[in-house]
BANUSE-147551 format. One line per field, with one value per residue: x, y, z of N, C-alpha, C in turn; residue in one letter. Coordinates in nm, 4 decimals. Example, Ala and Ser with C-alpha at 12.3 -4.5 7.8 and 13.67 -1.06 7.14 Angstrom:
n_X c(1.3190,1.2850) $
n_Y c(-0.5690,-0.2250) $
n_Z c(0.7800,0.7080) $
ca_X c(1.2300,1.3670) $
ca_Y c(-0.4500,-0.1060) $
ca_Z c(0.7800,0.7140) $
c_X c(1.3200,1.2900) $
c_Y c(-0.3300,0.0030) $
c_Z c(0.7800,0.7870) $
resn c(a,s) $
***
This chain:
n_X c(-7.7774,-8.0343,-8.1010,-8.1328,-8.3770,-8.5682,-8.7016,-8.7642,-8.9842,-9.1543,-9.1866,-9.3049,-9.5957,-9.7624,-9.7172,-9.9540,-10.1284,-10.1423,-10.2006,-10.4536,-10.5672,-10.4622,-10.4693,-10.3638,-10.1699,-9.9200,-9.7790,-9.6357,-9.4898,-9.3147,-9.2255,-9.0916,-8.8870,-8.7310,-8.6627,-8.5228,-8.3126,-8.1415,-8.0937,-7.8962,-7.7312,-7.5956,-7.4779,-7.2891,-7.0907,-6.9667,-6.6331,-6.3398,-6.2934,-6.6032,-6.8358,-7.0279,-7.2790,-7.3075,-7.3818,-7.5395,-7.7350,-7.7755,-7.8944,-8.1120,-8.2934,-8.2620,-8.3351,-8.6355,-8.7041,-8.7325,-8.9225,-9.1641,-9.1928,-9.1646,-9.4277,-9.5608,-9.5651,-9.7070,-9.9715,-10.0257,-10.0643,-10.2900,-10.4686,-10.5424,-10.5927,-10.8391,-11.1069,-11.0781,-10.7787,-10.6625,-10.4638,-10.3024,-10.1949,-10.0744,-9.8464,-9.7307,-9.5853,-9.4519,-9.2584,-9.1206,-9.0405,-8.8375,-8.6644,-8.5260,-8.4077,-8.2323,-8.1114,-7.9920,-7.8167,-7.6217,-7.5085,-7.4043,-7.2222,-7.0259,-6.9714,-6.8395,-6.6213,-6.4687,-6.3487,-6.2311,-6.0564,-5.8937,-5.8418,-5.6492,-5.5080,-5.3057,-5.2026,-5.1378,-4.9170,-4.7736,-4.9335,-5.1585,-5.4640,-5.6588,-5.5955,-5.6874,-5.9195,-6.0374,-5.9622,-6.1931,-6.3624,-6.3711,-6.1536,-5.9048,-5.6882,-5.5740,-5.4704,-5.2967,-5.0211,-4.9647,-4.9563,-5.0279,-5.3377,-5.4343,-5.4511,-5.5754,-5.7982,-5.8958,-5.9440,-6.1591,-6.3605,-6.3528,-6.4651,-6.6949,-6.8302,-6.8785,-7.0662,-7.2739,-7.3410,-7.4764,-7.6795,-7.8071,-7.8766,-8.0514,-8.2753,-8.3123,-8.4381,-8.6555,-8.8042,-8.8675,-8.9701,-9.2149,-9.3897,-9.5023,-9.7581,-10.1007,-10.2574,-10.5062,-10.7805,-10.8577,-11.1018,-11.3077,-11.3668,-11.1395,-10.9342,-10.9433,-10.8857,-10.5676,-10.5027,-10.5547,-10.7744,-10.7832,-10.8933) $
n_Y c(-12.6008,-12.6714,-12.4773,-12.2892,-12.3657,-12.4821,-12.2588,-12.1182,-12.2974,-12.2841,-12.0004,-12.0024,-12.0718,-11.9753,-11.7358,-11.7211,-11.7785,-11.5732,-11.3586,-11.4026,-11.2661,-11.0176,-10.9083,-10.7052,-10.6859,-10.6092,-10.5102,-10.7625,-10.8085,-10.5919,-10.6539,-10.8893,-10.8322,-10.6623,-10.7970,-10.9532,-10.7956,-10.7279,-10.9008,-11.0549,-10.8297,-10.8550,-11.1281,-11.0419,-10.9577,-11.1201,-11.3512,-11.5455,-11.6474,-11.6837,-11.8253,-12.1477,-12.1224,-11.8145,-11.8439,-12.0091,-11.9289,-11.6753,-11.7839,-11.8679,-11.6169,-11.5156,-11.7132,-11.7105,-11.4846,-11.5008,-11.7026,-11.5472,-11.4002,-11.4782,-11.5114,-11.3486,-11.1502,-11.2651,-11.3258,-11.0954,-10.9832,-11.1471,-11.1158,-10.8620,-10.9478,-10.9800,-11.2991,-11.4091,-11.3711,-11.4529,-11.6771,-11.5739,-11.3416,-11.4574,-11.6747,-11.4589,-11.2741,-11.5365,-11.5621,-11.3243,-11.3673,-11.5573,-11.4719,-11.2369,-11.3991,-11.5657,-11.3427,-11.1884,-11.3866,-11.4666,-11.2026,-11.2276,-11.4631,-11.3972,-11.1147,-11.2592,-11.4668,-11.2080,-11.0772,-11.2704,-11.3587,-11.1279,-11.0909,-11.2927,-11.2442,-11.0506,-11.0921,-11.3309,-11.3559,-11.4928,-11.7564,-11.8857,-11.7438,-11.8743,-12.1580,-12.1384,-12.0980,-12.3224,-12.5351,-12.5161,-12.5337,-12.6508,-12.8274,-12.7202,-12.7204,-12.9690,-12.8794,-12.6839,-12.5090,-12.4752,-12.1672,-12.0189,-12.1488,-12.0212,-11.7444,-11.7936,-11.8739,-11.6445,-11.4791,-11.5914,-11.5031,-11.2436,-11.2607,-11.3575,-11.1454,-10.9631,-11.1154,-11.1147,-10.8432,-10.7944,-10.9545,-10.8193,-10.5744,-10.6876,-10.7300,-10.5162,-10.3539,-10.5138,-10.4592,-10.1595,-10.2247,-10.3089,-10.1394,-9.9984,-10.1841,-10.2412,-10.0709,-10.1746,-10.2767,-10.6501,-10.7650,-11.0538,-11.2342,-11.1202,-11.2077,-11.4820,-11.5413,-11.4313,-11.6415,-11.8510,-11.9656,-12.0239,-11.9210) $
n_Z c(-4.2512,-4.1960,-3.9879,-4.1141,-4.3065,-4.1178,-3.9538,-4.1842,-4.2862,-4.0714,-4.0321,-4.3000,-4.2456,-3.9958,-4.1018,-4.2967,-4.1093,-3.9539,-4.1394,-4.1431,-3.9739,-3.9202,-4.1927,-4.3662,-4.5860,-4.6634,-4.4902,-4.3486,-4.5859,-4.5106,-4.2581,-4.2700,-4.4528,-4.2951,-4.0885,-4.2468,-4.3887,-4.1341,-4.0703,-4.2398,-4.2233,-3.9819,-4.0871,-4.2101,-4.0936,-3.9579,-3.9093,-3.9985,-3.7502,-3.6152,-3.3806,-3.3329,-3.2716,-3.2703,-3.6055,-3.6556,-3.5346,-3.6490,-3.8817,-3.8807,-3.7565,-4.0616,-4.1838,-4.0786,-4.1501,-4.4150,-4.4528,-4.3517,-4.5087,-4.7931,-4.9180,-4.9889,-5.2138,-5.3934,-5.2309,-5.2609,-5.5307,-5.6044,-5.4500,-5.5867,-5.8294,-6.0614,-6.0931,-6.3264,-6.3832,-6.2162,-6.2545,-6.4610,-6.3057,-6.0553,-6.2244,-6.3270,-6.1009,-5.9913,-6.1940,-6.2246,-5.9694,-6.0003,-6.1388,-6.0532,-5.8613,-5.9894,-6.1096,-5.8784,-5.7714,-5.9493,-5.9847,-5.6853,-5.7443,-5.9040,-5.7632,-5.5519,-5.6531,-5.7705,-5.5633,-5.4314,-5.6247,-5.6283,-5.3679,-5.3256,-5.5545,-5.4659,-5.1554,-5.1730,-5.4322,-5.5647,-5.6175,-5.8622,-5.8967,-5.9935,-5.9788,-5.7028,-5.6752,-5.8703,-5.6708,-5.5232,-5.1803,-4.9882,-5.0500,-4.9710,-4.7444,-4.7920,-5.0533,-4.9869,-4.8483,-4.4769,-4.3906,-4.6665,-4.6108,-4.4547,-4.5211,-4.7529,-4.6682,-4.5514,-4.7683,-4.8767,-4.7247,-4.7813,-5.0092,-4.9249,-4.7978,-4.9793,-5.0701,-4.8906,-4.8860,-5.1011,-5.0214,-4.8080,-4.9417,-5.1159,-4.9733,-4.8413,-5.0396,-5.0787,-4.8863,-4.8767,-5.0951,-5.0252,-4.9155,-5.1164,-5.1429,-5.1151,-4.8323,-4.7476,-4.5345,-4.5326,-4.6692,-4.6181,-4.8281,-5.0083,-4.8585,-4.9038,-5.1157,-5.1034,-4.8987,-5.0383,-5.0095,-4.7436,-4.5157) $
ca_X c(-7.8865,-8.1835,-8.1211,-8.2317,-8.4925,-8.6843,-8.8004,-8.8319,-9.0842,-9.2367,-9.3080,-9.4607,-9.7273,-9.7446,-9.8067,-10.0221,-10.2507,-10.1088,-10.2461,-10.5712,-10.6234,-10.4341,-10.5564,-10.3055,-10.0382,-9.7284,-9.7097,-9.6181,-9.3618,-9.1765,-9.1391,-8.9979,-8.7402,-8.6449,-8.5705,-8.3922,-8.1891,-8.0772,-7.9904,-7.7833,-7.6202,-7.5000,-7.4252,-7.1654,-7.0058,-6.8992,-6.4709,-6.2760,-6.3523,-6.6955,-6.8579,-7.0999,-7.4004,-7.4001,-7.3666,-7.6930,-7.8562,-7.8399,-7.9355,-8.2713,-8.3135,-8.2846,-8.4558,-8.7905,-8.7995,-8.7503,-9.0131,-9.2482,-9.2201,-9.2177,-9.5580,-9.6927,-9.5889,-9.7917,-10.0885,-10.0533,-10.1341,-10.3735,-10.5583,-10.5977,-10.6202,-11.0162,-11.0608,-10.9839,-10.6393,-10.5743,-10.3525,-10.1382,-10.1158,-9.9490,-9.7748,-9.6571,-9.5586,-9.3508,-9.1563,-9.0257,-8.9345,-8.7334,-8.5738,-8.4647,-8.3727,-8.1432,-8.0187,-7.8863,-7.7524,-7.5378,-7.4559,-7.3403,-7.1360,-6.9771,-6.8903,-6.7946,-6.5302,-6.3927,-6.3121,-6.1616,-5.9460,-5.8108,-5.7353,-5.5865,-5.3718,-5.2491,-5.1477,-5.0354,-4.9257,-4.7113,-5.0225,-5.2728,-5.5958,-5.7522,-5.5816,-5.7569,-6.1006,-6.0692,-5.9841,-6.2718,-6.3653,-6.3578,-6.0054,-5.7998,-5.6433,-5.4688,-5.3984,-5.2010,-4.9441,-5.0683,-4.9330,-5.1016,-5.4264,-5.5192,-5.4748,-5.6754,-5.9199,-5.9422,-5.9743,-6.2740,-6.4220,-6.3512,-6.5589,-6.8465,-6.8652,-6.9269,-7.2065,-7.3499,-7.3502,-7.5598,-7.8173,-7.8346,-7.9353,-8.1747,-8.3288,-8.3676,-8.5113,-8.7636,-8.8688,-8.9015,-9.1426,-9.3267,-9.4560,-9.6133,-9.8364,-10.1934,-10.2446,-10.6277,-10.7571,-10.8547,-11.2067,-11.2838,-11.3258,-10.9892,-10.8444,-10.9738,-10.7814,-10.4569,-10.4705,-10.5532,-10.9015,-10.8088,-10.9528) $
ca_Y c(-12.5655,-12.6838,-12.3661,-12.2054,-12.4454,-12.5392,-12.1466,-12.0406,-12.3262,-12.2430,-11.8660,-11.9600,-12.1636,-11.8907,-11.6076,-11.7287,-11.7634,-11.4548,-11.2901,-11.3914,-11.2288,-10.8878,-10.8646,-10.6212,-10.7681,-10.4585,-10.4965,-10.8619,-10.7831,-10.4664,-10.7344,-11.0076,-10.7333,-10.5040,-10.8831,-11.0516,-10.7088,-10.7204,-11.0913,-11.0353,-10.7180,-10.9910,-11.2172,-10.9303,-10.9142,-11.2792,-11.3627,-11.6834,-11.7353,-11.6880,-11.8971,-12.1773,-12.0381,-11.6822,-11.8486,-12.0623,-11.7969,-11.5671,-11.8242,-11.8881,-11.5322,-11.4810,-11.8315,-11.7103,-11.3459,-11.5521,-11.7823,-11.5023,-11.2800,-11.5329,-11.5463,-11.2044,-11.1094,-11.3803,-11.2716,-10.8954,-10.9886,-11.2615,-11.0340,-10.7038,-10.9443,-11.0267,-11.4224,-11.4662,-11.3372,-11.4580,-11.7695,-11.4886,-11.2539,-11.5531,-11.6774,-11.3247,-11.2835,-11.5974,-11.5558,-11.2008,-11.3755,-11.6723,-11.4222,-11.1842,-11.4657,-11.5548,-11.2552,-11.1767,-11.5183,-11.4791,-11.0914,-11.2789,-11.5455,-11.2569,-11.0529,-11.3572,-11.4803,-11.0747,-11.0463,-11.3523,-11.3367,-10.9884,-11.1012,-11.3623,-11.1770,-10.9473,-11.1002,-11.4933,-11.3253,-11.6523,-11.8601,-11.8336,-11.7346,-11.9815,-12.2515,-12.1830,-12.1193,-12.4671,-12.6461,-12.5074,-12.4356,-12.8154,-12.9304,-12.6345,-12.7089,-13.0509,-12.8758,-12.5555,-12.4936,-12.4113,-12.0477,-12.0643,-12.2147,-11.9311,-11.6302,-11.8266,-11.8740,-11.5106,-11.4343,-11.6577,-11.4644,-11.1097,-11.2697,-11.4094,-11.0748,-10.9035,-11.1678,-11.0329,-10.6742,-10.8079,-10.9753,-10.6440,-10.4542,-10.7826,-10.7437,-10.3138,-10.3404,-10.5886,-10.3617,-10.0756,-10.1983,-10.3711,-10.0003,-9.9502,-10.2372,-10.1683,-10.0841,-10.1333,-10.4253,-10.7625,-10.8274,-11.1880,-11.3138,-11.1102,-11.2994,-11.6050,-11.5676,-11.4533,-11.7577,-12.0124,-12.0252,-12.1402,-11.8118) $
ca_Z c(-4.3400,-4.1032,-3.8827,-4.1928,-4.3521,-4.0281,-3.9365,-4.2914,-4.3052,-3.9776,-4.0183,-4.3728,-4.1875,-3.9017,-4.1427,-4.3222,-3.9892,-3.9149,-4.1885,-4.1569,-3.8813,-3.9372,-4.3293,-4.4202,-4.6797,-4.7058,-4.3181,-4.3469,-4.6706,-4.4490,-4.1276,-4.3166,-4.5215,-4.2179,-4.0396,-4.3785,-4.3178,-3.9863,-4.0329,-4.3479,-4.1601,-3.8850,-4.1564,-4.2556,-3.9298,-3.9962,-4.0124,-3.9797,-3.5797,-3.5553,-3.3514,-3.4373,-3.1804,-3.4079,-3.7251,-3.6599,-3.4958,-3.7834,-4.0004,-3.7663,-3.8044,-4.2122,-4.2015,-4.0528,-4.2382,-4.5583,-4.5014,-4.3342,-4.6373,-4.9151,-4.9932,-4.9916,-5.3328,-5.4605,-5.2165,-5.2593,-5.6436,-5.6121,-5.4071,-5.6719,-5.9913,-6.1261,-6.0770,-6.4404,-6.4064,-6.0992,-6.2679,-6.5173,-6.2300,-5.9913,-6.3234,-6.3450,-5.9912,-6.0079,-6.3021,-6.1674,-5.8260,-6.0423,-6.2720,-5.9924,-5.7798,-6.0812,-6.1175,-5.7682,-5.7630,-6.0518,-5.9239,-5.5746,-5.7565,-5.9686,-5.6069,-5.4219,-5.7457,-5.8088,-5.4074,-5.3842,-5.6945,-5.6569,-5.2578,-5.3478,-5.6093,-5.3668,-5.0664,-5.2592,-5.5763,-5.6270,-5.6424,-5.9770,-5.8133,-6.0669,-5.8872,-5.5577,-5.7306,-5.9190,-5.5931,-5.3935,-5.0542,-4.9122,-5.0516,-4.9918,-4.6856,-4.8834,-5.1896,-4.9904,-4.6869,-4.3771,-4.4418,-4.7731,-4.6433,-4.3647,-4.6436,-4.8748,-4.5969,-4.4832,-4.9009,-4.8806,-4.6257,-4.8156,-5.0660,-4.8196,-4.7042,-5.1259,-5.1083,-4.7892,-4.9121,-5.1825,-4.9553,-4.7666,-5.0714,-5.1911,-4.8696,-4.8319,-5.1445,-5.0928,-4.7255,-4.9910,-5.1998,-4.9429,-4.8629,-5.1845,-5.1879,-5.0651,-4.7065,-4.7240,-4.4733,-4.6845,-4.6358,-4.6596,-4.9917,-5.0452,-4.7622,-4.8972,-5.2505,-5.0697,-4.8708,-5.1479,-4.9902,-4.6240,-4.4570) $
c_X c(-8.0218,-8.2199,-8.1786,-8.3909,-8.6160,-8.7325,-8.7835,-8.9796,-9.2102,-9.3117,-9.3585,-9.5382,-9.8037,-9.8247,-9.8958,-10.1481,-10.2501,-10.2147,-10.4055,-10.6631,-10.5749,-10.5160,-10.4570,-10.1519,-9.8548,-9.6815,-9.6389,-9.4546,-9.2638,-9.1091,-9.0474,-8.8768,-8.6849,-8.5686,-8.4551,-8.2970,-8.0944,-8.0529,-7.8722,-7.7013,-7.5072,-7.4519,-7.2744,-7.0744,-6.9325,-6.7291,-6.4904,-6.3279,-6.4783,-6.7557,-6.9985,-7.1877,-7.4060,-7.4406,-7.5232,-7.7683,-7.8786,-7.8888,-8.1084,-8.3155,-8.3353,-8.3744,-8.5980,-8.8248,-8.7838,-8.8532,-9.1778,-9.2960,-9.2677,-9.3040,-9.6173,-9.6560,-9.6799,-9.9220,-10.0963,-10.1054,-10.2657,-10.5053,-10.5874,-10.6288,-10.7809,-10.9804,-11.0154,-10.9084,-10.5537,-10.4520,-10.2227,-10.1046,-9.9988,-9.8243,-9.6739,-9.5069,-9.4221,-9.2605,-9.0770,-8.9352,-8.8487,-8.6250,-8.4762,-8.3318,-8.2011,-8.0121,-7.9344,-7.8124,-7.6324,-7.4749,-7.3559,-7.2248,-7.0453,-6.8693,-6.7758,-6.6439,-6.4193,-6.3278,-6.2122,-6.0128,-5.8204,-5.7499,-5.6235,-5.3974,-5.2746,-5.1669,-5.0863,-5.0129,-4.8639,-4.7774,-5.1412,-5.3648,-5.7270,-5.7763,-5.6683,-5.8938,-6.1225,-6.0637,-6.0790,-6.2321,-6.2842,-6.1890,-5.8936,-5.6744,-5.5554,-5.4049,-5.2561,-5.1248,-5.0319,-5.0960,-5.0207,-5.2513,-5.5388,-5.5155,-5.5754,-5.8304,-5.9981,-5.9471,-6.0914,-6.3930,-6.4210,-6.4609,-6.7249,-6.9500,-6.9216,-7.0978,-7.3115,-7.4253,-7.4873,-7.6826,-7.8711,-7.9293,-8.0890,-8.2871,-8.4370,-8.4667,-8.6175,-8.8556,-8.9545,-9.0166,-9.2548,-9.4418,-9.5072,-9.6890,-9.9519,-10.2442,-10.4226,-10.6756,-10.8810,-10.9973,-11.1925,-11.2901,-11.1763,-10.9101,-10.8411,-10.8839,-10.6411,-10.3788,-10.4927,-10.6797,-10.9126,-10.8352,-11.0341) $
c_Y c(-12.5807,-12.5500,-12.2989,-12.2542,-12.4490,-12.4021,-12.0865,-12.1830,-12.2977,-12.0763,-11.8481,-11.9860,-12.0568,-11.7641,-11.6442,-11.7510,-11.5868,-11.3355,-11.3095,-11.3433,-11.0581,-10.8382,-10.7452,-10.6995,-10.7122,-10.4929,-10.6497,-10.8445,-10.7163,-10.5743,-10.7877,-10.9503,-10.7108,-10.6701,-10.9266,-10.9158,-10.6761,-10.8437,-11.1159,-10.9495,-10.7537,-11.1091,-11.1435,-10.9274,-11.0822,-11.2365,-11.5153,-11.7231,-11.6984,-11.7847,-11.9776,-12.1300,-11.9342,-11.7396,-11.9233,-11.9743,-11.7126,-11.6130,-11.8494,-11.7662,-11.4618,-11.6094,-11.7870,-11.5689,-11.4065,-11.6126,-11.6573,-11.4269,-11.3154,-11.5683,-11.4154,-11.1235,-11.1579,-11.3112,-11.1640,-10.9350,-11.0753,-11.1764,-10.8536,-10.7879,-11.0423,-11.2257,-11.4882,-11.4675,-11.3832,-11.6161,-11.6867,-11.4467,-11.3717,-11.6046,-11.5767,-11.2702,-11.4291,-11.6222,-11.4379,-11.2369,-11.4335,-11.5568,-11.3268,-11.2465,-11.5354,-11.4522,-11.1687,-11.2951,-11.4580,-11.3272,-11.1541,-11.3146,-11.4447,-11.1914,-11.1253,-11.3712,-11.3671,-11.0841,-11.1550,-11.3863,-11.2276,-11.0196,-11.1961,-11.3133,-11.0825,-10.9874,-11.2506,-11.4599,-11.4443,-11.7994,-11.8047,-11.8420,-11.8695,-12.1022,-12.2596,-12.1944,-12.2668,-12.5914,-12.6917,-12.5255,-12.6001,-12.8684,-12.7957,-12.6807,-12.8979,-12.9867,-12.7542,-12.5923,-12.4667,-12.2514,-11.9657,-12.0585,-12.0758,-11.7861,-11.6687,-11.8320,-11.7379,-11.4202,-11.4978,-11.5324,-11.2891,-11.1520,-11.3104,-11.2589,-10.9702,-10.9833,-11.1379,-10.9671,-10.6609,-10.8526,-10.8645,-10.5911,-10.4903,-10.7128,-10.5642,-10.2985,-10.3468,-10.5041,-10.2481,-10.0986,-10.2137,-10.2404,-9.9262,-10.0395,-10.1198,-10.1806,-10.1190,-10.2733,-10.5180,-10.7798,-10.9987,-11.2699,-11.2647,-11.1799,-11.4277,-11.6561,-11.5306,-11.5696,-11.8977,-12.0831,-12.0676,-12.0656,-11.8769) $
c_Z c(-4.2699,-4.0325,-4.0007,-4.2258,-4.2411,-3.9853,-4.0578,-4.2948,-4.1870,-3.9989,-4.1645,-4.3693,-4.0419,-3.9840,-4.2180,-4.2110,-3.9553,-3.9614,-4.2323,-4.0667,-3.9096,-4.0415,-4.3607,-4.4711,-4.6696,-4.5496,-4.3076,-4.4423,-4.5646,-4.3248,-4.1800,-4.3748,-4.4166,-4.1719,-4.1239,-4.3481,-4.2334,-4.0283,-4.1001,-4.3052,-4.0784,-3.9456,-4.1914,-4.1484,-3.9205,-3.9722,-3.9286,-3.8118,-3.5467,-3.4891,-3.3990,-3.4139,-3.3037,-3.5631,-3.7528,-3.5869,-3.5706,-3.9063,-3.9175,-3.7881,-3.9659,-4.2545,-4.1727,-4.0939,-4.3736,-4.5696,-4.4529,-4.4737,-4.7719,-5.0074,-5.0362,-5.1268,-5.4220,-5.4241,-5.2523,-5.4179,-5.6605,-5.5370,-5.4958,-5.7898,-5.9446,-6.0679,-6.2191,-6.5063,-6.2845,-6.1197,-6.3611,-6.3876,-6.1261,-6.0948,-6.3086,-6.2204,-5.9810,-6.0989,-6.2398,-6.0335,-5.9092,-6.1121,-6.1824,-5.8854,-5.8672,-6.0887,-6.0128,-5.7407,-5.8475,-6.0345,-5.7988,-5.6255,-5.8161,-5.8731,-5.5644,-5.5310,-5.7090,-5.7023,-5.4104,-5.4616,-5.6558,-5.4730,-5.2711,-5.4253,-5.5655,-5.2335,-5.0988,-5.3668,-5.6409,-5.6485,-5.7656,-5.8955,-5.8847,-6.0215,-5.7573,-5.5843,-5.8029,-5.8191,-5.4895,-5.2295,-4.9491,-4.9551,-5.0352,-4.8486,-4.7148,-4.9523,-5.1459,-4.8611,-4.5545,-4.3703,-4.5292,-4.7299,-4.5435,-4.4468,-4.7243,-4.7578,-4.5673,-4.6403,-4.9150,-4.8249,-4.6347,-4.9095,-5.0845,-4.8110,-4.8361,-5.0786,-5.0219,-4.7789,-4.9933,-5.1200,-4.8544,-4.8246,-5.1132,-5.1030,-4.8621,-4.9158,-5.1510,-4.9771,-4.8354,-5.0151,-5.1865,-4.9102,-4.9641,-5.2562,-5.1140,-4.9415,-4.6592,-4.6741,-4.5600,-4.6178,-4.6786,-4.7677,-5.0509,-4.9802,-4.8190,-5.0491,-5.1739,-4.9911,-4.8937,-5.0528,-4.7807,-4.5056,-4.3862) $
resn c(x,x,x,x,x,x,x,x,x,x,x,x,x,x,x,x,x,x,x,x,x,x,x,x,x,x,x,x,x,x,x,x,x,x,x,x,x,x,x,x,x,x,x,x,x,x,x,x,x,x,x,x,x,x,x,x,x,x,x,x,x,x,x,x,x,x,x,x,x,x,x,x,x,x,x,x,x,x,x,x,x,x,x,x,x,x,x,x,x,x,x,x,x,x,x,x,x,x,x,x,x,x,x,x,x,x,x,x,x,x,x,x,x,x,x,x,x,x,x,x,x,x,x,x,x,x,x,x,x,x,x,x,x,x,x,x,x,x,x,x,x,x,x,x,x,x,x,x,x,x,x,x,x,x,x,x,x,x,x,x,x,x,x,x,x,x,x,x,x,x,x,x,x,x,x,x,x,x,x,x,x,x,x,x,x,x,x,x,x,x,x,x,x,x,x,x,x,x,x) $
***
């Protein structure tokens, strides 16, 4: 988890310097997407023997376009609303991330479940798929054979790969829309509300 945590917190301390020097907001959103894309694409490419090197390297990679990007929905509004909207419009702005953030969550878990059931039911039909979903990821290799435990593993890993698909999509999306904020460069009092003054 650090390989993620420690450069998402670095490039949101980074862009925010960053962007006080460029002044253009959408160009900041499209980096941080096109990267969260490509990192999630190599997250997809994942199976059972990957090694640990890629697995923290693509998290170092979706780690620092998550933390580059994470702010600029916030600024891109904070910078078009009046100053005595500028606590709804952030308000605003963070309720839509929580609710989305929600709702691909609960899309993922959804994926990840369906995949794993229906492999399950297919290649261990003599095991309830319920059973392996109630014993989780950590005790499976007690509760099953060894036979058993590398099917259920490589059913894990059909359903890693649903949740993937989905951060893909999260990701494209977010590149997308990044390209119809406003491309027009931030003079400094706009700079100075997108970066909570520290222009």
């Amino acid at each position: 988890m650090l390989a993620f945590i420690i450069p998402l917190t670095i490039a949101a301390i980074v862009q925010g310097f960053a962007l006080s020097k460029i002044r253009i907001v959408p160009l900041f959103w499209i980096i941080g997407g096109a990267l969260g894309t490509i990192g999630c694409g190599l997250f997809y490419t994942f199976d059972t023997e990957t090694s640990t090197g890629k697995w923290i390297g693509y998290q170092i990679i979706v780690g620092f376009s998550t933390g580059w990007s994470f702010q600029t929905a916030i600024s891109n509004a904070q910078v078009h609303a009046s100053p005595e909207d500028m606590s709804q419009a952030t308000a605003i702005v963070n309720y839509f991330m929580t609710v989305g953030g929600a709702f691909f969550l609960a899309a993922a878990q959804c994926a990840f479940n369906n995949q794993l059931i229906q492999t399950i039911a297919v290649k261990l039909p003599e095991i309830n798929p319920a059973v392996v979903t109630a014993t989780g990821a950590t005790q499976i290799r007690e509760a099953f054979t060894g036979s058993q435990v590398s099917v259920i593993v490589d059913a894990y890993m059909v359903g890693l790969k649903a949740v993937f698909a989905i951060t893909i999509a999260a990701f494209g999306i977010a590149t997308v829309i990044g390209f119809f904020g406003s491309w027009k460069k931030l003079h400094s009092d706009e700079l100075k509300k997108a970066t909570g003054g520290a222009a």
